[in-house]
N, C-alpha and C positions, 0 to 999 in steps of 0.2 A: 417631381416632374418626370420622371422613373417610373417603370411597373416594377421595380426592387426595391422592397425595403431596404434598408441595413441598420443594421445595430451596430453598437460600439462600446466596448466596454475593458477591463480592465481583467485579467487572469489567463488560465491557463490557455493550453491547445495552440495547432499552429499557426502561425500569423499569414494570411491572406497578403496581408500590404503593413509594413512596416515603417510607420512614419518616423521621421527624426524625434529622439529622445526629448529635447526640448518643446516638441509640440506635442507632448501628451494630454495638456489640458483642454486642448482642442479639440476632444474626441470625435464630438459631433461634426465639426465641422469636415473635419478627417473623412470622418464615412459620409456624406454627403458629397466630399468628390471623388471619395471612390463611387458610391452609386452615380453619376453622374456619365464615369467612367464607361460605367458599364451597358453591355448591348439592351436595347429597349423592349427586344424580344425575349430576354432570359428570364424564366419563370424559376420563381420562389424565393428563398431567403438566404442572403446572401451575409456572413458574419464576419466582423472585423475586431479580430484581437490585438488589442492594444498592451501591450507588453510593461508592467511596472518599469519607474524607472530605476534600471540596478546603482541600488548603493555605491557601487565599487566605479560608474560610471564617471566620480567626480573623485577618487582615490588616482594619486602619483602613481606612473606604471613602475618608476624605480624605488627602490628608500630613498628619502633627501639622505645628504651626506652628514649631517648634522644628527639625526636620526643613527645613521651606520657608527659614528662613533660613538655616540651614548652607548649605544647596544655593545660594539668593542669592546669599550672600557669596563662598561661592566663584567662583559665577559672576561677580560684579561685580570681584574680581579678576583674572580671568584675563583680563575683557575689558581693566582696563585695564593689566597687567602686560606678557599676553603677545597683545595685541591685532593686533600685526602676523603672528604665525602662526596664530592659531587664532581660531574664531567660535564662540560656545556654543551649547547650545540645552538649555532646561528640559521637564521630562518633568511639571512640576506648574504652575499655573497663577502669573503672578507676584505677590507681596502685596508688595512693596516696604519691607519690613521689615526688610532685613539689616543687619549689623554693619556700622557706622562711620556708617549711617545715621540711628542712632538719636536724634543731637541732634537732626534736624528735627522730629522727632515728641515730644521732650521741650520741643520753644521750640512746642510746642504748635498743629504742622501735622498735620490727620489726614486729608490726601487722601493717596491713593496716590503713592508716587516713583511713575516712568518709569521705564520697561525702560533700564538702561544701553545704549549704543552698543555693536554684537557682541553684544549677548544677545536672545534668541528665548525665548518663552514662550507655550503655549496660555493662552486669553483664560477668564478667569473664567466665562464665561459660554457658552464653548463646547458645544455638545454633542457629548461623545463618539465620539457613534455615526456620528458626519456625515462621511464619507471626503470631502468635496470639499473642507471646512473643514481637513482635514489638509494635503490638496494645496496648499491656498494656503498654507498656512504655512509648507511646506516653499518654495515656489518664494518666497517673502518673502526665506528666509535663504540661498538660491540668487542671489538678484539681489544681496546684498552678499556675497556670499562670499569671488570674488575672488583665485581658489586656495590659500584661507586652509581647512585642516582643520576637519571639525569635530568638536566636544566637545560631548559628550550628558552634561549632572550630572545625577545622581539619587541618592536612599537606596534605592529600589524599593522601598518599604515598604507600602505602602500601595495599595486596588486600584486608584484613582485613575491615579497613574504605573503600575500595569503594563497600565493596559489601551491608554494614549497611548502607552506603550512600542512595544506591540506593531502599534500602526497606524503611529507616525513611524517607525519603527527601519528597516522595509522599504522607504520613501519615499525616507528620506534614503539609502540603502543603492545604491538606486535612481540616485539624481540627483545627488548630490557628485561632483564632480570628483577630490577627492581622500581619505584615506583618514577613515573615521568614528570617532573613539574615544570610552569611555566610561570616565569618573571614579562609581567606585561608591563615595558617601560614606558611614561607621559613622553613624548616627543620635546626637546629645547623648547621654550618657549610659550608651550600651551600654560595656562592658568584657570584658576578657579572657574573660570567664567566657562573654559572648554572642556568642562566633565561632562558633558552629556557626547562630545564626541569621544573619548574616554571610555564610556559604558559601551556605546557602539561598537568598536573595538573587542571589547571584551566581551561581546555577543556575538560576535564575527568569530571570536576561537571556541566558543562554547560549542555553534553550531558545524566544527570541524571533529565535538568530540572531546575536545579539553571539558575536566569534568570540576576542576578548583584552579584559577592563575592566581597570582601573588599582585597586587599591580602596585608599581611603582614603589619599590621597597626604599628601606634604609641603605644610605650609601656605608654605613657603619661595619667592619667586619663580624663584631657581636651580634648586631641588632641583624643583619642579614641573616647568620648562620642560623639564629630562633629565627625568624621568618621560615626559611627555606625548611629547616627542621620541624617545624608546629604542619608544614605545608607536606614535608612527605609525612607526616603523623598522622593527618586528614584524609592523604589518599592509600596509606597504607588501611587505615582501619574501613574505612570504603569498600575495597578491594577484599579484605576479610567477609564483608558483611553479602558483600552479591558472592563471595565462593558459599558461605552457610547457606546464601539462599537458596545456592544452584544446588549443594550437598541436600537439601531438604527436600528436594523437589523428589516427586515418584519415578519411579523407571520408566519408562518408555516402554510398554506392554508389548511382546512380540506379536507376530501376524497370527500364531496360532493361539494366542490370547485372543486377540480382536478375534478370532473365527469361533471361539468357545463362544465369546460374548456375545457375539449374534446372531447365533443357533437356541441360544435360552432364551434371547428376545423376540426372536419370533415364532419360540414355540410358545411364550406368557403370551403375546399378541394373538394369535393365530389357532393355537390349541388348548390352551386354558382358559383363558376366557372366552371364548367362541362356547366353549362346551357349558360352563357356567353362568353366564351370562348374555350369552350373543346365541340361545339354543335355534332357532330358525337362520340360522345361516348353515347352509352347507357345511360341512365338514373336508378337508383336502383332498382333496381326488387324484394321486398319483397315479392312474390311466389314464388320467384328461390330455389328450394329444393336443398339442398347439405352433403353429413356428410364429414366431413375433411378426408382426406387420401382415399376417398373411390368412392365418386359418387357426381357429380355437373348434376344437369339439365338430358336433356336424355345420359351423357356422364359415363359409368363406368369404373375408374380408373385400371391396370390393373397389372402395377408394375410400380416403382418409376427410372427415370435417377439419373446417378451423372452427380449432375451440382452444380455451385457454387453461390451463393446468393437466386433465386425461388427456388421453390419445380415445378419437372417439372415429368408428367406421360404419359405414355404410356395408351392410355383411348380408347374403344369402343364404336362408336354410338348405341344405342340402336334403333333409328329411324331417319328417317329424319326430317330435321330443320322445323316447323310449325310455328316459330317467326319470328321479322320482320327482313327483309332480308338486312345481313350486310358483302356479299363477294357475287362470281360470283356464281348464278346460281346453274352451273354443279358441285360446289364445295362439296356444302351444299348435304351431302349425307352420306345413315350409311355407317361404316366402319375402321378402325386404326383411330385413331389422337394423337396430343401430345397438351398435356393440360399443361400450365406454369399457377400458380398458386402465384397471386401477394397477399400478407397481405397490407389489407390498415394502420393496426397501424405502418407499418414501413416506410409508404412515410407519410412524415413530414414536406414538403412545395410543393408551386405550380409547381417549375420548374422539380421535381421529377412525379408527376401528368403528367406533359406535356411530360414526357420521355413516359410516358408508353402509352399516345395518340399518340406519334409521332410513336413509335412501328408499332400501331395497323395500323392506315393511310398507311404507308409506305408499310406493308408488305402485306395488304389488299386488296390498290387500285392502291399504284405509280409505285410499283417494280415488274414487273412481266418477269419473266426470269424462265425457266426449272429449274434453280439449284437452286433456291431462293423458298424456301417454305411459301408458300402464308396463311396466317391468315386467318379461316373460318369466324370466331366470334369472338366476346367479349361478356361476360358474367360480369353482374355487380350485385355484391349481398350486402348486409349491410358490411358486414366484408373481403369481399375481392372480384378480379377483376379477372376473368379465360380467358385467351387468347389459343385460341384454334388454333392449325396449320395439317397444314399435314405432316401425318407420311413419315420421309424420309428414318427411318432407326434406328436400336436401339443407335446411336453413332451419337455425335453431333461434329461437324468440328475442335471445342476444344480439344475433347475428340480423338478426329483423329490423330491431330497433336500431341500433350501429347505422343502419344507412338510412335511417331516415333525420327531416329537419328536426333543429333541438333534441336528438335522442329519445324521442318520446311517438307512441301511438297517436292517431287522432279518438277522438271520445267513442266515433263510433265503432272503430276496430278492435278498440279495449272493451268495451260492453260484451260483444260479440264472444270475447271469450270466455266469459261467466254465465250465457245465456245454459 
């Protein structure tokens, strides 16, 4: 009922009008009261991005408490288990509430335990958002480290840990000495049935950068230490394989490399084969005067077409042609022309060279027809190539067609130009 379409659809770019997450399925309906919305004089297209909905939207903002102590207890064993190889660090803030802990808090202690020795946790009161407050944290569990690995626990459940995830993960990524691993623990409770939220999970730390997690190990002090060992063994030999790769890789060729390189390729483009093969094309003219956009030779540029790929002008002879003679005659004379304007750094091999010889040939000397505008010259300077033609009109046959219905001539205007 609108003179606005609207679309509505589902990805990037900024959103116009953002409806409630829950109403995603209603797309259309959505854009129809925005179009609705909208003034009945506003002309054109009008688009409505509708924003997937984020995963994390239906993610707890904290850890459950249930979750903090799994993650604890693990952690307080590892530190005192496997204390000599590994150092931990928590992705949730610590509440000192884990398993085997629990008598202090039954004989009726309710301050917080203490972080075990080897374990790391952001501070309750952290603010997230604060990158310098990460930085210290990280350089805290750098000063005892010790070339002791480290182990990052978490359930990732929660957006709490995925958004610490994603600031320490790069830090520590950063700054450890030696390899960083991660134990992805199942949340109490979850079962067979909830592995696919499990995977999710573990697709939520890959896309932060974790490149192998452990998930949901053995609670066994053995069976852990081979885990966590087989695990830094995987991203040690990893880590070896992209240093060999980056050791293999070639230098980085200096600027006066790249300036060797392409002073040879535009003398093989330019003056080897020109000479060889391309012999009816001029040869470089370093006397050829020219200022860009303005004036080549005796030709002054006058105003600019639209055209798509050269730069193409409207240009005034200032005199007539006194070099060597490369069209008819009666051609070579002041007056309009239309000067196309080729950049040699943008032809980049020979068979692109030989287009714009076949050009000059063709329209020079092969094809001569009234409707066919004939190429006066070529002009060949160090940095570019000017094809000179006769003016036929300020609109080029593209540019003809372009405004007309279906992009097409009618029968009889096409004939017209074959007659």
């Amino acid at each position: 009922s609108t003179a606005v379409p609207v679309f509505a659809h589902s990805g990037g770019g900024p959103p116009l009008f953002q409806p409630p997450p829950r109403q995603h399925p209603y797309a259309l309906a959505t854009a129809a009261a925005v179009a609705n919305s909208l003034p009945r004089s506003l002309a054109g297209v009008c688009g409505v991005w509708l924003a997937p909905l984020s995963q994390e939207e239906s993610l707890p903002q904290t850890t459950p408490i249930d979750s903090k102590r799994l993650a604890e207890d693990t952690a307080a064993r590892i530190a005192a288990q496997l204390g000599d190889e590994f150092i931990v660090m928590l992705l949730a803030p610590w509440v000192g509430d884990a398993a085997g802990q629990h008598d202090h808090q039954e004989a009726g202690e309710s301050q917080q335990l203490p972080l075990p020795r080897g374990v790391f946790a952001p501070s309750p009161s952290m603010d997230m958002g604060d990158d310098e407050l990460y930085s210290v944290l990280v350089q805290q569990l750098m000063d005892e480290c010790h070339e002791r690995s480290v182990v990052v626990i978490t359930t990732f459940e929660s957006i709490e840990e995925r958004t610490i995830g994603r600031r320490l993960y790069s830090l520590l990524m950063e700054a450890a000495p030696t390899a960083v691993l991660v134990l992805l623990l199942a949340p109490p409770g979850e079962s067979e049935e909830d592995m696919e939220l499990l995977t999710a999970r573990h697709d939520a730390l890959l896309a932060i950068g974790c490149e192998h997690a452990v998930v949901n190990p053995s609670t066994d002090p053995e069976l852990l230490r081979a885990a966590l060992g087989t695990a830094r063994l995987v991203a040690e030999l990893h880590g070896r394989r992209v240093r060999l790769a980056l050791e293999m890789e070639p230098a980085e060729p200096s600027q006066e490399e790249l300036n060797t390189l392409e002073r040879a390729r535009q003398r093989l483009l330019w003056v080897d084969i020109v000479r060889e093969l391309l012999n009816r094309m001029p040869a470089i003219d370093p006397t050829l005067h020219e200022v860009e956009h303005y004036s080549v030779g005796r030709y002054n540029f006058v105003r600019r077409f639209e055209a798509s790929g050269q730069a193409v002008y409207e240009a005034v002879a200032s005199a007539p042609s006194t070099g060597p003679k490369t069209g008819p005659a009666q051609l070579r004379k002041a007056g309009p022309v239309v000067v196309k304007v080729v950049q040699k750094r943008e032809v980049t091999s020979p068979a692109e060279a030989e287009c714009i010889y076949r050009e000059f040939i063709l329209t020079s000397a092969t094809l001569q027809h009234p409707n066919i505008t004939r190429c006066l010259e070529m002009l060949h300077s160090s940095n570019r190539i000017y094809l000179v033609f006769e003016y036929a009109g300020p609109h080029s046959l593209q540019c003809l067609v372009g405004c007309r219905p279906q992009l097409r001539l009618q029968s009889e205007e096409a004939l017209c130009c074959f007659r």
